[in-house]
N, C-alpha and C positions, 0 to 999 in steps of 0.2 A: 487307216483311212485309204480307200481305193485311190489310186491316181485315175486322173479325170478320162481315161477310155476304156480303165476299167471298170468306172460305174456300170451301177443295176440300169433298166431300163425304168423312165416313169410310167406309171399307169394311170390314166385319167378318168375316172370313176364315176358313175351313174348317181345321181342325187340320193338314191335309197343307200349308197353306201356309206354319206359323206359322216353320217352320225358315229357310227361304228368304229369310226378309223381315227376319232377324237376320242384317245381312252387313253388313261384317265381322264377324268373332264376338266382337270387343270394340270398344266402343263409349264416347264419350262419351252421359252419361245423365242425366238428370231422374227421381229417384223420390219418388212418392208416396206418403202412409203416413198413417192415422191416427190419434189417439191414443185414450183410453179414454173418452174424452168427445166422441168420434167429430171432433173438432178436425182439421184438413188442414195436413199438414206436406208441402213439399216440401223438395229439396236433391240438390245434382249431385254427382257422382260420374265420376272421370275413366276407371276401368274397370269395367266392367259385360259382364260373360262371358257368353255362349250355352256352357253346359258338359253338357249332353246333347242329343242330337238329335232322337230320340225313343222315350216324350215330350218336347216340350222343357222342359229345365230352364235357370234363369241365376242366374246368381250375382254378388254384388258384397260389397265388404266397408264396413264402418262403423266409427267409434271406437263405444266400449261406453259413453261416457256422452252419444251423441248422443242428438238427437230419434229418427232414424228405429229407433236401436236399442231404445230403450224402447218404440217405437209396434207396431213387428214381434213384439213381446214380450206384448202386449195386445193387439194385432187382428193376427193372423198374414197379414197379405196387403198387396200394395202393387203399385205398376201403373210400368214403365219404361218413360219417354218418350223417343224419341231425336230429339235437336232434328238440324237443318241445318247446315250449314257455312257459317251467314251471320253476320255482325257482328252484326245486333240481335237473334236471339235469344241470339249468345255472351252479346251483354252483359247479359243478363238470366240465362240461367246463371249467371254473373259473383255476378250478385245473391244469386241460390237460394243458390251458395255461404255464403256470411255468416252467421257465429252468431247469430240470431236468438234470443231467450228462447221458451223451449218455448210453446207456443199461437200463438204466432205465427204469422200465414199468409201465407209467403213469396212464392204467387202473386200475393197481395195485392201485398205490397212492388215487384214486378219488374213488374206489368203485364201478368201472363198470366193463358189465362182458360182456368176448370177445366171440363170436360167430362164429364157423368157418366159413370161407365164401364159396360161392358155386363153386367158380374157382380157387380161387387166396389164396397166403399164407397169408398177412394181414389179422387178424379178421375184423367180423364185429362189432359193440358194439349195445349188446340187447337191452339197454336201448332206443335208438334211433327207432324212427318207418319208417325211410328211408333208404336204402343203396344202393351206386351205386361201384361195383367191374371196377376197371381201369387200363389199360395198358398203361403208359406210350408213347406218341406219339412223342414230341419231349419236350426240355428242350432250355432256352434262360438265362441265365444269363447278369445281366446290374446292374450297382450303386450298386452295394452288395445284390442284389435279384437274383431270380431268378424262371422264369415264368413254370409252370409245367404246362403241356397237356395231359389230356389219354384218349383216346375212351374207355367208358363204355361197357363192353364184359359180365354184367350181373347185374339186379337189383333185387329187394327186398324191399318187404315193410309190413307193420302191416296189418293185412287180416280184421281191423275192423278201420282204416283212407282210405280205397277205396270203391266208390261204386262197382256195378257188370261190369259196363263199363272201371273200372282203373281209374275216376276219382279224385282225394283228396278230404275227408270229412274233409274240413276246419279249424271246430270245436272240428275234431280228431288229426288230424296232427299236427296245430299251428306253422307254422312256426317261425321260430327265424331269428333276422337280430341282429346286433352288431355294434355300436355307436361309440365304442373308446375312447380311455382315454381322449380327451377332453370333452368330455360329462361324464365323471366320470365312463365310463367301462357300461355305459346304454346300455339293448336288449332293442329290438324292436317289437311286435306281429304285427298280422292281425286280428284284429278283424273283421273285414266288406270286403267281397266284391261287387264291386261296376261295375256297367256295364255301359259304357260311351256311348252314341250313337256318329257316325262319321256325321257333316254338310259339307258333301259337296257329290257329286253325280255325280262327271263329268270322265270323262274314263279311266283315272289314277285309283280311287277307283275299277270301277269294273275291270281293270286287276288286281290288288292288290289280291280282292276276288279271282279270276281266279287261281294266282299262290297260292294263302292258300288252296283251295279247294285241288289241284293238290298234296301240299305238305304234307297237311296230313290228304288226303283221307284213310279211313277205310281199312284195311289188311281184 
């Protein structure tokens, strides 16, 4: 992990990029929240969704008497971090997890460091090379969860995981995916990607193409 003046520089990104740079569309994540005393909570999350494309929206869920659900409840906005595929940020993930007593500032605890963010009160966390800044869209409560929504209103990423196009340099980024305690608390990488070819050619496919082309044609 870079010590903090040897970090990359952020890059703050044009809405046509923000979809792009959420890939895969579920993620291991770090979010940010604060509370009514503008207090900074963080805490990870093993699924954290890209569930509209544009605008984009993401979604993740919470138990209903965590920090971040009472903080989202009081300041409707919070900012997703998406850490690497490396050992010492997992293991500060690791950390963020942990029931911490509310006010508590978990970046504190793990040794990350908060980064203003570019709209919203929630930091960002540097150590991550993704961030997406969120507003709250609606909230669903069920069985002691409860589902949080926010249209991303700005993103951010490491100016050395994108090419010049905003695509993710793979091999820079590494996304994280997270297993769960049946699997003994195992992340997940990508090592390889892989490009499938589609067999089949009949007019369904090419309206398919039709509407992708359409959807996200070049700004």
């Amino acid at each position: 992990m870079p010590s903090p003046d040897q970090r990359v520089a952020k890059l703050d990104l044009a809405p046509r990029y923000w979809d792009r740079i959420f890939a895969p569309s579920s993620c291991l994540a770090m979010i940010t929240s604060i509370d009514a005393a503008s207090r900074v909570n963080a805490a990870s999350y093993g699924t954290c969704t890209r569930v509209k494309h544009e605008p984009v929206f993401i979604a993740f869920t919470a138990n209903a008497d965590s920090d971040t659900a009472r903080n989202v409840a009081v300041a409707p906005e919070f900012v997703v971090n998406l850490p690497r595929f490396e050992r010492t940020i997992l293991e500060k993930v690791r950390i963020v997890g942990l029931p911490f007593a509310p006010g508590v500032n978990e970046l504190d605890k793990a040794g990350l460091t908060a980064l203003p963010a570019t709209m919203l009160k929630p930091p960002r966390i540097a150590e991550c090379p993704r961030h997406f800044e969120c507003k709250v869209a609606w909230t669903k409560e069920w069985d002691g969860r409860v589902m949080v929504v926010g249209e991303v209103v700005a993103a951010s990423v490491d100016a050395d995981c994108v090419d010049e196009n905003r695509y993710l340099l793979w091999d820079r980024v590494r996304p994280a995916h997270f297993c769960g305690a049946p699997y003994g608390n195992k992340f997940v990488g990508a090592y390889e990607v892989m490009t499938v070819d589609r067999p089949y050619t009949g007019p369904e496919a090419d309206d398919y193409d039709r509407r992708e082309r359409a959807m996200f044609k070049e700004v």
